[in-house]
N, C-alpha and C positions, 0 to 999 in steps of 0.2 A: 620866637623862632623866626617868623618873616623880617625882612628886612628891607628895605625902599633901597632901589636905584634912579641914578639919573634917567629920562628918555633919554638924551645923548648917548653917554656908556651902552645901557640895555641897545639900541637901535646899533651901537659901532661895533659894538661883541655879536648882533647878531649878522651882521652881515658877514662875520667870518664864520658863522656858523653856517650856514648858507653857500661857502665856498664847493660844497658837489650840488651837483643841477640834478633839477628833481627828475625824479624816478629814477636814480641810479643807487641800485642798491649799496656799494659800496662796502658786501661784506669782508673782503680780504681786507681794506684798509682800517675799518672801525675794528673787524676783531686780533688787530695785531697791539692795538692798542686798549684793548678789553680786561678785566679783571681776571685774574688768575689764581688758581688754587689747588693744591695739591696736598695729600696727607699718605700718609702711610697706611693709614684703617684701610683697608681695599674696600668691606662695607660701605663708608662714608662717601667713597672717591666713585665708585660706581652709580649709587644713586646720585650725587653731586652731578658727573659725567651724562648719566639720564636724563635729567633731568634739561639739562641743556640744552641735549637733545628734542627734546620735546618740545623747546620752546623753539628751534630752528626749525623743525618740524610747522609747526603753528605762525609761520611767518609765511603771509599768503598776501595774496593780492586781493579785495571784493570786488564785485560789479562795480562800476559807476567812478571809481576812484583809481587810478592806475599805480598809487604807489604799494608798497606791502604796507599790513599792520600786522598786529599779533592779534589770531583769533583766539576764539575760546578753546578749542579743540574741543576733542569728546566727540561728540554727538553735537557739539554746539558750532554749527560752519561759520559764523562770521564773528561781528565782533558788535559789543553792548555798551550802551552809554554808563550801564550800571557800573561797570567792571573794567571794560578795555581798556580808558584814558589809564585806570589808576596802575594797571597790569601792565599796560606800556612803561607809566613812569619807573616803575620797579626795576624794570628790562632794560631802563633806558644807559645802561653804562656799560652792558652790553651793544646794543644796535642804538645810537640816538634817532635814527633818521626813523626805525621804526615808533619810536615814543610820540617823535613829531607829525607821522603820517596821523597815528592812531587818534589822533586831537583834531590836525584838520580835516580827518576823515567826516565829523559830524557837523564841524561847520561849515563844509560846503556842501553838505547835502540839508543844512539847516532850512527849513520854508520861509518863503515872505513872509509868514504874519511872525517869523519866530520861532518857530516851532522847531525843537530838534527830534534825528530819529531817535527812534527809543534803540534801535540795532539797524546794519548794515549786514546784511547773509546773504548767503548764496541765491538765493532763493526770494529776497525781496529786502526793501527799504520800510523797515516798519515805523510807525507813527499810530500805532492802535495802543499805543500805553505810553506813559511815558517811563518808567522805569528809570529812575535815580537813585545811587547810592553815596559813593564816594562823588564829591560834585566833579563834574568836568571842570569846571569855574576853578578849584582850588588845583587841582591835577597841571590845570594850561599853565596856571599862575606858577607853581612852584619849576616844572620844567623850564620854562622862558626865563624866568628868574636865575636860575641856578646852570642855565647854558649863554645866557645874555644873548637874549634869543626877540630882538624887536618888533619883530616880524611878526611872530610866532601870538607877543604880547597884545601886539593889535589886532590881532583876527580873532582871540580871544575874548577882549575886550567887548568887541562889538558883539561878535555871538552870543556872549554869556548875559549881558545885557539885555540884549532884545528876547531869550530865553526866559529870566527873571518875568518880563512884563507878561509874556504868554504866558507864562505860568499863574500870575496875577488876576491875569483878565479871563481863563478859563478853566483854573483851577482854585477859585475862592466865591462859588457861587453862593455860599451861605455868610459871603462877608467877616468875617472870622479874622482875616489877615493871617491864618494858618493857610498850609499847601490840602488839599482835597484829595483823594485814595476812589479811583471809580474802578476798579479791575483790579484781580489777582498777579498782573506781571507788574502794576505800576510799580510794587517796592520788587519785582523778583524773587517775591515769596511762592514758588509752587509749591502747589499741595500740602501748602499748608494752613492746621486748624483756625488761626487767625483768620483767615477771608474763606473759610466754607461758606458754601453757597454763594460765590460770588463769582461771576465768569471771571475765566482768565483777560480775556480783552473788551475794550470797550466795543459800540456797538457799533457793525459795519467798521471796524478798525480805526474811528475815529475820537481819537483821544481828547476830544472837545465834549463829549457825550459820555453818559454813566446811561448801564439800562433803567428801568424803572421798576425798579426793586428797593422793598423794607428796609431803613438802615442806609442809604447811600443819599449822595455821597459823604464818605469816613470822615474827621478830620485826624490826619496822620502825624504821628509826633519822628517817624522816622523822614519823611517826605520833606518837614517841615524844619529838620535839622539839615536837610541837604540843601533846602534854601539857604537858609541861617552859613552854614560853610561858605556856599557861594557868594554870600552877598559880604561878608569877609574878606575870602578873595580879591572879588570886583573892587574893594574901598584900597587894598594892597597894591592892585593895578593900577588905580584910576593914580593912586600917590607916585607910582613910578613915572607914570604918563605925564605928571604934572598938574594932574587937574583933580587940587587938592579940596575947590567946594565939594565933586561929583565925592570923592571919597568921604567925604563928612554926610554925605547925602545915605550910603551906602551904610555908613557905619550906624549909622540913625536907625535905619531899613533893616540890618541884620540885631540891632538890641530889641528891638519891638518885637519882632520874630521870637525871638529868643523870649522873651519874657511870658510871650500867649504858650509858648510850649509846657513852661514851668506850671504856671498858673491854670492853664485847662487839661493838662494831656498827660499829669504825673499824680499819683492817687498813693500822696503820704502811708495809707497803714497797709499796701502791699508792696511798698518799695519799689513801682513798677511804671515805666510806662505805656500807656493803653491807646489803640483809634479811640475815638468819639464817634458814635454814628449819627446818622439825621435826624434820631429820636432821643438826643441827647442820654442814650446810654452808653457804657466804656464795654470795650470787646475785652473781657478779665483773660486772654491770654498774655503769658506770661514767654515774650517771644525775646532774639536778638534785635529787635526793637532797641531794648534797651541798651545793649553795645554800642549800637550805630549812631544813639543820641550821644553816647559816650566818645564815639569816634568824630567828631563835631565841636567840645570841647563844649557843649551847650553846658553842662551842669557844672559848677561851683567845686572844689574839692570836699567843701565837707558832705554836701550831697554825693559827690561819686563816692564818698568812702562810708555812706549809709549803703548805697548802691552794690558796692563792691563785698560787704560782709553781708549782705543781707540776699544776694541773687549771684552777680556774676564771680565771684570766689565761693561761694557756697558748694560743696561739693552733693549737697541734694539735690541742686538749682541745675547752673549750668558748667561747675566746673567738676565733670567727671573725672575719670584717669584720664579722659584724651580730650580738654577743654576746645571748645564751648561750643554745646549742645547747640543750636536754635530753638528750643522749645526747652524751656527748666525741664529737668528731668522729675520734678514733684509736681509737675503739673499736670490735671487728668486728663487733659487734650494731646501730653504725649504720644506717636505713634510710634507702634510698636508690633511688630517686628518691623524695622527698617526698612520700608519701601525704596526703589531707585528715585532720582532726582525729588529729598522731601527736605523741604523746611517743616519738619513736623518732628523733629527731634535730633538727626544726623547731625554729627561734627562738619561743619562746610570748609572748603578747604577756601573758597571766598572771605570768610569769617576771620581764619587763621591770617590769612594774606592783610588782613587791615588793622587787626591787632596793635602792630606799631603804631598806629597813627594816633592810637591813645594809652598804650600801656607806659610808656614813657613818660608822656603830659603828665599824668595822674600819680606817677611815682612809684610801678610796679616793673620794676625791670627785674627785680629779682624772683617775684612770680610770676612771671614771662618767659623769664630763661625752664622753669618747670613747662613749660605748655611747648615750649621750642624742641625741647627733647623728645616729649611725649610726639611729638607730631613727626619729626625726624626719626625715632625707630619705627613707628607706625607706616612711613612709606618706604622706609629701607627693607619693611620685613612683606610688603607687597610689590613695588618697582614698576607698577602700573598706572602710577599718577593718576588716580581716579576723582571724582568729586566729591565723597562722603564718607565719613563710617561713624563706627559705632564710638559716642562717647565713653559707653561701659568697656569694650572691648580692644578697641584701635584698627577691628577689622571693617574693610574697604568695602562700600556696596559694587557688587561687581551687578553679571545681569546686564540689566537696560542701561546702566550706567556704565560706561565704557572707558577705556584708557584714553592718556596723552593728554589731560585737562591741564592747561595753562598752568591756573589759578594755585596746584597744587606742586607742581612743578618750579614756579616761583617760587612756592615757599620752604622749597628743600634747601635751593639755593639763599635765600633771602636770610633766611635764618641762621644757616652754613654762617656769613658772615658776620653777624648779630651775635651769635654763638662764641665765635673766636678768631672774626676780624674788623675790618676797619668799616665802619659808618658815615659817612659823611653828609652833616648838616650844615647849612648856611652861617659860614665862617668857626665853624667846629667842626672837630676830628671826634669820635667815639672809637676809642680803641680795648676793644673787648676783651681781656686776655684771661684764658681759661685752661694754664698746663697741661691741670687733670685730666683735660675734658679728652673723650678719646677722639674725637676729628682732631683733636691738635697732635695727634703722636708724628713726629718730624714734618709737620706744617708747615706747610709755606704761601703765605698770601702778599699780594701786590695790586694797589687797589690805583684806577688812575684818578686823577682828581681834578675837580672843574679847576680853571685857567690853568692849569703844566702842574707838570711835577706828578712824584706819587706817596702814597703811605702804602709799610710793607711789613710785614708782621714772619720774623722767623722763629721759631718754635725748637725747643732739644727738650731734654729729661728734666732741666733742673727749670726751665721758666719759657720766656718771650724775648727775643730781642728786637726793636721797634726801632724802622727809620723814615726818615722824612726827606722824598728826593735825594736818599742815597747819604744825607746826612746819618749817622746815629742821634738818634731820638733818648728812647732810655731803655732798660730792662725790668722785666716784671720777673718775679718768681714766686711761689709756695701757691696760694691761693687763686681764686679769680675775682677779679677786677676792673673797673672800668676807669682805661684811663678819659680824660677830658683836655684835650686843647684847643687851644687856637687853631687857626690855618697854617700861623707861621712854627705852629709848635710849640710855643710858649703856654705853660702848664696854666692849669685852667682849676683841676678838682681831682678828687677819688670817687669814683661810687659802688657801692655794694653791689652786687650782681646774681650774685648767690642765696638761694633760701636760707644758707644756714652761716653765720659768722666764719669769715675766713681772714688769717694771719697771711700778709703778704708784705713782699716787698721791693722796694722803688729803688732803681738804680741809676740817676742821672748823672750824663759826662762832665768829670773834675769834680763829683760831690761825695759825700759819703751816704752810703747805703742809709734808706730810710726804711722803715717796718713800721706797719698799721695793721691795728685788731680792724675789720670793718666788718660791722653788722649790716641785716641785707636792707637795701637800699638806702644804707646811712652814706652823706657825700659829704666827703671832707674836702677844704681847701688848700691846696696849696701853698 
């Protein structure tokens, strides 16, 4: 999927990016140019329209930093290294400049020895955890990348770097070459069974320090796959930048990584994996741990596909009516009844939102489109964008848990066009097309697209009509489908999209109509 640019290009594309002077919010002129969507369902159109809402809402300013980013909302007032970069990137085709703030919001508030915040709130600049999920290191890279954004690549570069080594030098005290787990927020696991008994932050708030307690510090397989991402990343960077040893240095750095995960932190006959603590026992909770190592791209395909029928498709495990639990639902650290803000079993709407970043890779878009649905009537039939519910049930933890969370908010919309529009990856189009589906009854989407141009998706009774900057493209009809092209349009594949085999058919300009059986996620070529 990544793909190397020149420095030149990346630094001459972003100086145009660059053309509004900072702190100008520039909403009339970025959302005239924003993605668009419209459907007949009034259901779908109102939660869609919510949801928007919510995140314009969540576009705020922090202490310290005067541009806006996107916070967490909720209950949550600022914004988390865990989560924001990657919540921005999402958003970012809606507001770019908030994508770009929410990035160098942590690298200028990054410390001399390296150190980033773990969050930016109202309320303080914290550094008592460091809390990583989706890497900021892969979040800068793919943004900068995908805006030719040079600027943007070199503040990353250097941050994410000297980030790596802090992490290094104070989070591998047991020499391990794994990432070290000293507090309950470093993975943003609250309250949950995995780290009972373990403070939420380190001591005196400094994330250099574990207290001295049994078992610490962990060695972390989800911690250790955000390295592993990052350092990825940084080898993707350094190639853009031209500085192609530092990239072989990086790619060295992130296979070693990779390999201590496999080898110490994955325990073959539960299909799982597990912290390590300082007494060389494994914490046998069976958490979304194991997503996040999956969202990382750390395992192999045949190990995700022991992974995926043995836990995260397991409808005992983690894939309820309303996928994915954080705690397998057969496991007896389950919490139950649902408390407010729990990684102790609740559906995370965080969880949902990162999905993508590996159900694709690994070849489940057709059971993805099941989890997309389950989650879209789930918040259509509450409209309070909350942060949880129930895997069993699809209902919301209301309570201390309150509305207007980003995270879930994203994912009405995110999915909205995953569902039944246009995707756009680095030099491919994924164009989703789903008749049936009912957000598509008289549909209309228009997606804008990095360098000009757009992809536009019109929807009637009988199919899809698909165009490319106003060109006609092709026509889909019967079934759902994914088309696959180029940037410039030029066909590429089919893929399955559907759980269950669907007859469709392909209609390109001067050709004659073509017809495919396609089974769920079989991809045929063109």
């Amino acid at each position: 999927m990544n793909h190397t640019l020149s420095r030149r290009a990346l630094l001459a594309a972003g100086l145009a990016s660059l053309s509004l002077p900072r702190g100008v919010w520039a909403s009339d002129a970025q959302q005239a140019d924003a993605p668009r969507f419209s459907t007949a369902n009034s259901a779908w159109q109102t939660a869609y329209d919510k949801a928007l809402a919510v995140l314009v809402g969540n576009v705020q300013v922090m202490p310290y930093v005067t541009r806006p980013v996107l916070i967490e909302g909720s209950v949550y007032r600022g914004i988390w290294q865990e989560c924001g970069p990657h919540e921005a990137l999402v958003y970012r085709k809606f507001r770019p400049d908030v994508a770009r703030n929410s990035h160098l919001t942590f690298f200028e508030l990054q410390r001399a020895d390296g150190q980033l915040p773990a969050n930016n709130k109202v309320a303080e600049t914290g550094f008592g955890q460091i809390q990583m999920v989706v890497p900021i290191a892969a979040t800068a890279w793919e943004l900068a990348r995908d805006t030719g954004d040079g600027e943007l690549l070199e503040a990353a570069y250097r941050a994410c770097g000297a980030w790596d080594a802090w992490l290094v030098r104070y989070r591998n005290t047991r020499g391990t070459g794994l990432v070290e787990g000293f507090c309950t927020y470093d993975t943003g696991h609250d309250n949950s069974p995995r780290w009972a008994g373990v403070p939420n932050q380190c001591p005196n708030k400094d994330a250099r320090r574990h207290h001295d307690l049994p078992g610490l510090p962990r060695l972390c397989p989800a911690l250790s796959a955000t390295l592993y991402g990052a350092r990825r990343a940084l080898a993707d960077m350094a190639r853009a930048l031209g500085r192609n040893a530092e990239a072989d240095r990086w790619t060295e750095q992130a296979e070693l990584i990779r390999s201590l995960i496999l080898s110490k932190l994955y325990v073959a006959e539960d299909a799982a994996f597990y912290d390590l603590d300082a007494e060389n026992k494994f914490i046998r909770v069976r958490s979304d741990v194991i997503s996040r190592v999956c969202g990382e791209h750390v395992v192999d395909q045949p190990l995700f596909d022991t992974l995926w029928t043995r836990q995260l498709h397991n409808p005992k495990a983690f894939w309820g009516k309303y996928p994915l639990s954080s705690i397998a639902m057969d496991d007896p650290s389950f919490v139950r009844p649902i408390p407010a803000n729990s990684w102790g079993g609740g559906s995370q709407g965080l969880t949902a939102l990162r999905a993508p970043r590996w159900m694709d890779h690994y070849g489940r878009a057709a059971e993805f489109s099941e989890m997309m649905d389950r989650w879209c009537d789930a918040i259509q039939a509450d409209l309070t964008f909350r942060q949880q519910m129930d895997p069993d049930t699809g209902i919301f933890t209301h309570g201390e848990d309150h509305p207007n969370y980003s995270p879930t908010a994203l994912v009405m919309v995110d999915y909205t066009w995953r569902l039944i529009g246009v995707v756009e990856e680095p030099g491919t189009l994924y164009w989703n097309i789903r008749p049936r589906h009912k957000a598509a009854q008289g549909a209309r989407l228009s997606l804008p697209l990095d360098g000009g141009g757009s992809a536009s998706v019109t929807y009637d009774a009988m199919g899809a009509d698909l165009t490319l900057s106003g060109r006609p493209l092709a026509r889909v009809e019967g079934g759902a489908a994914r088309l696959i092209t180029a940037k410039d349009g030029s066909g590429i594949g089919l893929l399955g999209i559907s759980p269950q085999a669907q007859r469709v058919t392909l209609l390109l300009p001067g050709r004659a109509a073509r017809h495919f059986n396609l089974k769920p996620n079989q991809r045929l070529t063109l």
